[in-house]
Each structure stands twice: as structure tokens, then as C-alpha cells.
C-alpha positions as CSV (number, residue, x, y, z in Angstrom):
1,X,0.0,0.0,0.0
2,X,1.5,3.5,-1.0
3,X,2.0,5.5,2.0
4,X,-0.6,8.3,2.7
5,X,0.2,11.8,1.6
6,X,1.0,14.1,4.7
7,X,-0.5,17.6,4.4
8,X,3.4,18.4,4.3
9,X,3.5,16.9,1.1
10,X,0.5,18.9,0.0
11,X,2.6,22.3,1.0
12,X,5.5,21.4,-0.3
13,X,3.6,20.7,-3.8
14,X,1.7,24.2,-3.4
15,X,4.9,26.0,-2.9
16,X,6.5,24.6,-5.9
17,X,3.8,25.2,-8.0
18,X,3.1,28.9,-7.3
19,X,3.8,31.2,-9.8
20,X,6.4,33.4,-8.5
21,X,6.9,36.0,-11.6
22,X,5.0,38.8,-9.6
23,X,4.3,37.0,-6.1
24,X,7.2,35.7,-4.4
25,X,6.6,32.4,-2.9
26,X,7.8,31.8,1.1
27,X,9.5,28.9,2.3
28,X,7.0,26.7,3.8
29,X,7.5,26.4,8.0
30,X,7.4,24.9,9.8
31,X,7.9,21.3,7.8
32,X,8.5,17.4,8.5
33,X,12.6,17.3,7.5
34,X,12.2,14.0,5.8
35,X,9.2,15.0,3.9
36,X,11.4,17.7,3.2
37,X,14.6,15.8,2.0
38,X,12.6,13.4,-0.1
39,X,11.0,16.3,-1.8
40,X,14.2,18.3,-2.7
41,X,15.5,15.0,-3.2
42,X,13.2,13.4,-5.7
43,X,12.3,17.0,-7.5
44,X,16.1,18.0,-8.1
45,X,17.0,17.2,-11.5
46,X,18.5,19.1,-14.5
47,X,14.9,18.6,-16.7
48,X,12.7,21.1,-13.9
49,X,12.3,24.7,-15.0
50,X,15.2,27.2,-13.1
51,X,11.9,28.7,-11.4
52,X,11.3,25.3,-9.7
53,X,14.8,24.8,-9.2
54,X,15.2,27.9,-7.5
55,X,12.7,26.6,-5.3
56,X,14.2,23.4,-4.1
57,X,17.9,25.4,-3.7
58,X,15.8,27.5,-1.3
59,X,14.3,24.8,0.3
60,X,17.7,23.0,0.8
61,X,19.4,26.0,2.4
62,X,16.9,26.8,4.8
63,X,16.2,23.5,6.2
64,X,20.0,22.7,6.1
65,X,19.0,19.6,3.8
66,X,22.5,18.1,3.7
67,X,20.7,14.9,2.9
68,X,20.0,16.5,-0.6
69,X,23.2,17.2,-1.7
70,X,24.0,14.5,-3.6
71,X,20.9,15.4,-5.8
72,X,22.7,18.5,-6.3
73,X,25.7,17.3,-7.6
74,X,24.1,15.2,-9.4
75,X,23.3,17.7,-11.8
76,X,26.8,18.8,-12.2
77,X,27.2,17.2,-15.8
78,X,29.5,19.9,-17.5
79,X,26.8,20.0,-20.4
80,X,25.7,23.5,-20.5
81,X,24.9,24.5,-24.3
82,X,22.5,27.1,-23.4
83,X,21.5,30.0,-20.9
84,X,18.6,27.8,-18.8
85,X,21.3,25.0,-17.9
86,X,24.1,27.5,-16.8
87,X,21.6,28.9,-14.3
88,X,20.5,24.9,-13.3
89,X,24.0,24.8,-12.7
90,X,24.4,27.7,-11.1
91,X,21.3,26.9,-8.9
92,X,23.1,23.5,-7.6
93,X,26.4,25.4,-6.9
94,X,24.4,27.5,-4.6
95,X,22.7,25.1,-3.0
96,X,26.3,22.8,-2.5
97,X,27.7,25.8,-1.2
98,X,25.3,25.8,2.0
99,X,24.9,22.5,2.6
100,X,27.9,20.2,0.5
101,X,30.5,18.7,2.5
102,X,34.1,19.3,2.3
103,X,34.6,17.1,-0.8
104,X,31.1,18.1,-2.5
105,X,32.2,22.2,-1.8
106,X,35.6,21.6,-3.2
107,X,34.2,19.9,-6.2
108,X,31.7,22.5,-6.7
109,X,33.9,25.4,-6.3
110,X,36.3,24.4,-9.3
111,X,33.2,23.5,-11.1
112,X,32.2,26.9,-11.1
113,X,35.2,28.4,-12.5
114,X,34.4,26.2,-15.1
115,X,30.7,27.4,-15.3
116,X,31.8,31.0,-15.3
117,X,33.9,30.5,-18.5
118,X,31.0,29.0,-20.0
119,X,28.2,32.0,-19.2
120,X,27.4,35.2,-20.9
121,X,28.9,37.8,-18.7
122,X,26.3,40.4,-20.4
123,X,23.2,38.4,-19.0
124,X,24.7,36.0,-16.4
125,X,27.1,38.0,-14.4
126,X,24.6,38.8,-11.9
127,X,23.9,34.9,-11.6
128,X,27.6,33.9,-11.5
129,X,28.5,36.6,-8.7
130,X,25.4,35.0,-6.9
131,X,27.6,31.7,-6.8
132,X,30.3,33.7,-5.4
133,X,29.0,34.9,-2.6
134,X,27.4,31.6,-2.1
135,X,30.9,30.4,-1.1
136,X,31.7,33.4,0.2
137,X,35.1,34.7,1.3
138,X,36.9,31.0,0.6
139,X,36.1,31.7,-2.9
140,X,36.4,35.4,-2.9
141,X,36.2,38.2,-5.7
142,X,39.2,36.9,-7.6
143,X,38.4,35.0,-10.2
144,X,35.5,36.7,-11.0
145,X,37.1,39.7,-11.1
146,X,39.1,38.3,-13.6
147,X,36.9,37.4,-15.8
148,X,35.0,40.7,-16.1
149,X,38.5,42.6,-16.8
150,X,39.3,39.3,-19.6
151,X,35.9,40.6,-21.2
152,X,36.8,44.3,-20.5
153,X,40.0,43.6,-22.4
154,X,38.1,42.1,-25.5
155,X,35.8,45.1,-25.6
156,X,38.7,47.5,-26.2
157,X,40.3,45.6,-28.9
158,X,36.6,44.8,-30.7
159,X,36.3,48.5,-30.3
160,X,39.5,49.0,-31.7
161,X,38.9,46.6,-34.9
162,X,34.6,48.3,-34.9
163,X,36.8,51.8,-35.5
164,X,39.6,50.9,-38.1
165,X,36.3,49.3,-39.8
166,X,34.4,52.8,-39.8
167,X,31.9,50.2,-37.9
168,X,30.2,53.3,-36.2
169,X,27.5,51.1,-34.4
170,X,29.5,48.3,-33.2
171,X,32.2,50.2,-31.8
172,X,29.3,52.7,-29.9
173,X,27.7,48.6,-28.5
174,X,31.5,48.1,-27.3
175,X,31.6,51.1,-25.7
176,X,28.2,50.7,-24.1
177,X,29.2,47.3,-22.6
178,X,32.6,48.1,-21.4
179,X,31.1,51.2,-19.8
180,X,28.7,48.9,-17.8
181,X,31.2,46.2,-17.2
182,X,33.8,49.4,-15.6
183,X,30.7,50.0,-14.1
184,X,30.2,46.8,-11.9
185,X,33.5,46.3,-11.4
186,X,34.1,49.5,-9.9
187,X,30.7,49.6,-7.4
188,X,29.5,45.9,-7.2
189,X,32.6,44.3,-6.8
190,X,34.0,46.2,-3.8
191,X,30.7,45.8,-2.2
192,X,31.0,42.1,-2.3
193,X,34.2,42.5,-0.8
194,X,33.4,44.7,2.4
195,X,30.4,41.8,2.9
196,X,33.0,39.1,2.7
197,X,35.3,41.6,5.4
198,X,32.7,41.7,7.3
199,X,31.2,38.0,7.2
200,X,35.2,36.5,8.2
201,X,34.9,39.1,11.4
202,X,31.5,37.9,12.8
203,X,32.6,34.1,11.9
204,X,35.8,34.6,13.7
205,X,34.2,35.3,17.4
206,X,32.2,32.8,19.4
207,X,28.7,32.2,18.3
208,X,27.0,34.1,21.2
209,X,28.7,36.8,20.3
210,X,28.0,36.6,16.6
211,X,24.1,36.5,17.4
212,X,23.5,40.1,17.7
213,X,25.1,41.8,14.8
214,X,23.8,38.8,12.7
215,X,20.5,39.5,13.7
216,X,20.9,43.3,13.2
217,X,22.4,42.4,9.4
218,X,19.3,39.6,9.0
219,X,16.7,42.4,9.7
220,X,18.9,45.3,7.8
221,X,18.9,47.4,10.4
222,X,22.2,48.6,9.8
223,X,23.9,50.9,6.6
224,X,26.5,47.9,6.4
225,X,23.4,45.6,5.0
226,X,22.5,44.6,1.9
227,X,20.3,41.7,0.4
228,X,22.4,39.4,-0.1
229,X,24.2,40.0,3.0
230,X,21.3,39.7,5.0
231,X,20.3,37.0,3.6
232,X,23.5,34.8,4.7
233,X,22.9,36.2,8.5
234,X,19.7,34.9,8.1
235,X,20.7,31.5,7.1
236,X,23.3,31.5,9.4
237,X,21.4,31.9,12.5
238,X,19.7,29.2,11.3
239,X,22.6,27.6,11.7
240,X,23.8,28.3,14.9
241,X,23.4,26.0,18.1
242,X,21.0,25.9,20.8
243,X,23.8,27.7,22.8
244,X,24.0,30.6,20.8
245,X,21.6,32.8,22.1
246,X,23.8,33.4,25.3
247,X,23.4,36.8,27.0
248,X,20.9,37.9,24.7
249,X,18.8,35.4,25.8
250,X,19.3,35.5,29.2
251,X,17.0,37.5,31.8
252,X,18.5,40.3,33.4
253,X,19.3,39.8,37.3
254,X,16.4,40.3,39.3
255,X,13.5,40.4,36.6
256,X,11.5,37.4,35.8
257,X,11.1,36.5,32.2
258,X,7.9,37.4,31.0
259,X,6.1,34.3,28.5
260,X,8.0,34.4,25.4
261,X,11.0,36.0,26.6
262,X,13.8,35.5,24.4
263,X,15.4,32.5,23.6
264,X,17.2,30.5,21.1
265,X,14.0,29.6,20.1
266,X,12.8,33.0,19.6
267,X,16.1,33.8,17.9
268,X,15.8,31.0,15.5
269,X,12.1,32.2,14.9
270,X,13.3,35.5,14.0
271,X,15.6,34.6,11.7
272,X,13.4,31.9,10.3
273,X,11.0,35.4,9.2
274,X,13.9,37.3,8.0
275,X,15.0,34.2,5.8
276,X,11.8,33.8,4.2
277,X,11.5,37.4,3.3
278,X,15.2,37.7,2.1
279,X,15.3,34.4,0.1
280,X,12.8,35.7,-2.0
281,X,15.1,38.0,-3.6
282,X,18.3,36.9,-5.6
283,X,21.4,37.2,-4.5
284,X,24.2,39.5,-6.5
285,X,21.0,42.0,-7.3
286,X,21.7,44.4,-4.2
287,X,23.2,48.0,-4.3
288,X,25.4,48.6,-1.1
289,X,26.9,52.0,-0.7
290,X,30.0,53.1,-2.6
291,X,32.1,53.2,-0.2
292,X,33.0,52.1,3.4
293,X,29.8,52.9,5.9
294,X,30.4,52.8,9.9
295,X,27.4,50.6,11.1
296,X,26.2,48.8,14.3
297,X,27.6,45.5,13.1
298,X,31.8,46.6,12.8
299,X,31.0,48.8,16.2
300,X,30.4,45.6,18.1
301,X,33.0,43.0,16.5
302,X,36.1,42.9,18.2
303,X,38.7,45.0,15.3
304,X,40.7,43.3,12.9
């Protein structure tokens, strides 16, 4: 007899149908995690939609799905002839970057540089810096960096060859692309930077102490925050142990704790909401500040 669908099963199938082109679609909470891992598991293959696969990365992340990861690499094949399967593949990166272990992170990391090589840097660069700050400050800026000034490089010499040519409208497109390219290399880049700075200083301390300013980043209650930012304080609360909540959680001497005082619990719940809002929107899309801004979250880290 075919075991009886749980009413898990039945949000789990809602929230991968929706149609999230105008309505974002939240993570479903709280779940049963192995109705959860045998849904990411069984859904994650490289012939679903990137909407839907989007979905399951999402769901893998949150729930810490390690179980799933295998799925994930799965779809690792190195056959990417058009647009949709770099960003399947870029999807599964993501998603190994959370939850992979050692061997599956080191695999995907050099898969990406791969990946990267393969994308168009007019239309994917967004998606491939996405990857990058999936991994985060072990991966770093580097070698995308690279690659944008590789394309910047080709621009000049194809507006070199668009001029000699009297090519009037290809040399203006060069132009317009380096001028972008310059562009994101310039403000996006550093940004990325400062957030990985930042993300090495609050993983360096003991996790009560990280539990404040990664709260204050998950809520963006700071000038240092950005989306994607916030987004990884979110999901790293969620990662944090029971323990974490320390001080913060503790009642101060001589008052009693009023019901729902907080707690790990309430921490974890509070992140929990921030991660569904945040996962919603894409990494590699935010605009941080130009340049350094003092916030809330460097004023409480211990310096450098």
C-alpha cells in the first residue's frame, strides 16, 4: 500500500507550484525534514524549470537539507549548451555551497570556475557573482574579477577593430558594454568585498557573540546591510546551536522572564522570518553604498 500523503507533502507541492513572476513564494514552515529531504531530493533534477529549481535550492538552504546534496551534484554534468542550464547549474552550486560537505564544496567550487567561462557575462554575471557569494570569502572576488577585466580587455580591442572598420554602431555597443562592465566592477565588486570583510569578522568570534550583529544584518537594520548580505545572517542563524543565544537570551538579574521572553528559540524564529523574506530575492542584485559605511555591526565585532 502506497503510503498516505501528509498535508506536508501537499505544501510542499503548493509551494513549488506557485507562480512566482509577480508574487514571491515563502518557504514553507514549519515542515517534516524528511518530507522535506525526499521532496528536494526526488524534484532535483536538471529537466525542472530554473523557477522550480530555484525553489528546491531555497528549500535545501533553509532546512539545512544536507541529505540532498548528492541530488545537487548530481546535476553537475558539464553539459551546458544554453542560458537555462548555466543557471540549473548555477542553482546547484548554490545550494552545494550551504549544505555540501568538504569534498562536494571543493568539487563545486572548481566546477564553477568552469561554469563561469561557459556564461554570458552580459546576462549572467549577476547569476555567477550570486555563486560567489554563495561560497563566500573562501572563494572570494578573484576570479571573477578576472573574468569581467578578460571581457573588458576584449571590448577595447573589438572597439579597436569596430573603429579601423568605420563600424560606427559596433564600436558605440563596445563602448556601451565596457562602460557597464567598468561600471560593476568598480561599485558591485568592492561591495562584495566589504560583505565578505565583514562575514570573516562575525565568523571569527564565538557564536554568542556573533548572534546580535547577525540578527541586526538579518533584519537590515544597519547601513552595512544589503540583500544578499542579509540574507546569509539569516541562514546563518539558522545555523547556529541551541547555545548561541547566550546573554541575549538570558533575563537580566532580578527580573523574571515574562512568556516568550527571548530564547534560542525566539532567535531561530526570528531569523526563520527574515529568511523567508530575504530568500525571495536573488542574490548579486543588491546596491550597497560606494564606499565604506560605519554601522552597528563593525562597532560591536572585536577589530581586525
Amino acid at each position: 500500500m502506497a503510503p498516505v500523503p501528509s498535508h506536508d507533502d501537499e505544501r510542499l507541492q503548493r509551494f513549488y507550484d506557485t507562480e512566482t513572476k509577480y508574487h514571491p513564494a515563502p518557504v514553507p514552515t514549519p515542515l517534516d525534514r524528511s518530507r522535506a529531504i525526499g521532496f528536494v531530493s526526488s524534484k532535483t533534477n536538471r529537466g525542472e524549470s530554473p523557477e522550480k529549481l530555484r525553489k528546491l535550492m531555497r528549500l535545501a538552504v533553509f532546512y539545512d537539507l544536507r541529505e540532498s546534496a548528492g541530488a545537487f551534484s548530481g546535476m553537475l554534468t558539464g553539459g551546458e549548451n544554453q542560458p537555462e542550464d548555466v543557471y540549473r547549474s548555477a542553482l546547484a552550486l548554490i545550494a552545494l555551497a550551504w549544505i555540501g560537505d568538504q569534498g562536494q564544496q571543493a568539487q563545486a567550487q572548481g566546477y564553477y570556475h568552469g561554469l563561469q567561462d561557459r556564461a554570458d557575462i552580459d546576462r549572467q554575471r549577476d547569476l555567477m557573482l550570486e555563486v560567489v557569494e554563495g561560497f563566500g570569502p573562501r572563494e572570494g572576488t578573484g576570479y571573477h574579477r578576472q573574468w569581467v577585466q578578460t571581457s573588458i580587455a576584449g571590448l577595447a580591442e573589438r572597439g579597436r577593430q569596430a573603429k579601423a572598420g568605420h563600424n560606427v554602431a559596433g564600436a558605440k555597443l563596445a563602448q556601451e558594454k565596457t562602460n557597464a562592465l567598468t561600471e560593476y566592477l568598480n561599485l558591485q565588486l568592492p561591495r562584495v568585498d566589504r560583505a565578505f570583510s565583514l562575514r570573516q569578522r562575525i565568523e571569527a568570534v564565538d557564536p554568542p557573540t556573533q548572534v546580535k550583529p547577525l540578527i541586526t544584518l538579518s533584519l537590515a537594520n544597519t547601513p552595512e546591510a544589503t540583500p544578499a548580505l542579509s540574507y546569509w545572517a539569516s541562514m546563518r542563524l539558522l545555523r547556529l546551536g541551541p547555545n548561541a543565544a547566550g546573554p541575549i537570551g538570558a533575563p537580566r538579574p532580578g527580573v523574571v522572564p515574562r512568556p516568550g521572553a527571548a530564547s534560542h528559540g525566539v532567535l531561530r524564529a526570528s531569523s526563520q522570518r527574515a529568511g523567508l523574506r530575504l530568500a525571495c530575492r536573488p542574490a548579486g542584485h543588491a546596491d550597497g553604498p560606494a564606499g565604506p559605511a560605519p554601522g552597528f555591526v563593525s562597532a560591536v565585532l572585536p577589530r581586525p
